[in-house]
C-alpha positions in Angstrom: 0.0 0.0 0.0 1.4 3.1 -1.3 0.7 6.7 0.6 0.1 9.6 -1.4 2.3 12.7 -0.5 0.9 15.2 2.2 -0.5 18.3 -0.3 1.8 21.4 -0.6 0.3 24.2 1.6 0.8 27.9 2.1 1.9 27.5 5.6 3.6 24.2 5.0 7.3 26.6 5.2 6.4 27.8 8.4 4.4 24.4 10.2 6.6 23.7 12.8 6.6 27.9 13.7 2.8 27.6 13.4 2.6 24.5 15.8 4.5 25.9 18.3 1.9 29.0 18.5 -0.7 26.8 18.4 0.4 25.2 21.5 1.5 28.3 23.5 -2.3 29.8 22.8 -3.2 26.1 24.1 -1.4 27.0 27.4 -2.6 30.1 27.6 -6.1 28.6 27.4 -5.1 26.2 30.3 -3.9 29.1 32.3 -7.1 30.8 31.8 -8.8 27.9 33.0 -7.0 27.9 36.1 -7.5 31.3 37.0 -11.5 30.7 36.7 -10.7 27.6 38.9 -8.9 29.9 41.2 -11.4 32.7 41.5 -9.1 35.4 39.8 -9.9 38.6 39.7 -12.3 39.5 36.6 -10.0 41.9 34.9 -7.0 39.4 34.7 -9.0 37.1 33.0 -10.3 39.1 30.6 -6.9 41.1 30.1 -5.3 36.7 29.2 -8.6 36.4 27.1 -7.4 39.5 24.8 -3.7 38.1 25.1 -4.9 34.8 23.8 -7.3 36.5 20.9 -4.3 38.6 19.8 -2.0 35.3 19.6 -4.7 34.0 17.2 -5.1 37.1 15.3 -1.4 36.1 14.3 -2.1 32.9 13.2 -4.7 33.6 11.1 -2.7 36.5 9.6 0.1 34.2 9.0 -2.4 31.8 7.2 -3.5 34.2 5.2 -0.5 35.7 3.9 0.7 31.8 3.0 -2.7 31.2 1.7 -1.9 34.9 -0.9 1.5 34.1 -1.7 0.8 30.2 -2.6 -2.3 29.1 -2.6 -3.9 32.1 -4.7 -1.0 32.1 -7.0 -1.4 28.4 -7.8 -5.3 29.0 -7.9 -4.4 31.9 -10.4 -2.2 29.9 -12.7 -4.7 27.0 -12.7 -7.1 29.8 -14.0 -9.3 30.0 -10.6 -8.0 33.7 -9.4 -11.7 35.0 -9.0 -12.4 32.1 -7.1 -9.8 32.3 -4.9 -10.0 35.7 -4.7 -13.6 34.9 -3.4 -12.4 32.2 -0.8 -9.8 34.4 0.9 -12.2 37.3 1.2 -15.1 35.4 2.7 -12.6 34.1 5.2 -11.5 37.5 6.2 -14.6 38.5 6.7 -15.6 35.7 9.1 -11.9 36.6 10.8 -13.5 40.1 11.2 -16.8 39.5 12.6 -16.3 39.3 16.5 -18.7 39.3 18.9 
């Protein structure tokens, strides 16, 4: 049995950077879960909540530029730019709409 290749992605360059964000946020989640557990104080909570929002705000913006630089261009040259085009913006938009 024969595996097929993992599929190029935009972030594929920067995974292992994008992992290790992913699990700091995750630790930061835990630590917010603690504090709750703890009875902090309102404003600390809400103050690692915004930290932990920000963190992701990266991610996604690092998704999206490897989504522009690869994915789009590959889209483009396979004559789906509109499309794509259409794809990113949508997912902007729902990285936009907050609460």
């Amino acid at each position: 049995m024969t595996t097929s290749p993992s599929p190029v992605r935009g972030y594929t360059a920067s995974k292992d950077q994008l992992l290790a964000r992913l699990r700091r946020v995750e630790g930061q989640v835990r630590g917010i879960e603690k504090m709750v557990d703890d009875d902090r104080y309102c404003i600390d909570v809400l103050t690692q909540i915004s930290a932990i929002q920000a963190a992701l705000d990266k991610v996604a913006l690092g998704l999206l530029d490897g989504h522009a630089r690869h994915c789009m261009r590959e889209g483009a040259e396979e004559g789906r730019a509109d499309e794509m085009a259409t794809e990113m913006m949508a997912a902007v938009g729902r990285l936009m709409k907050r609460g």
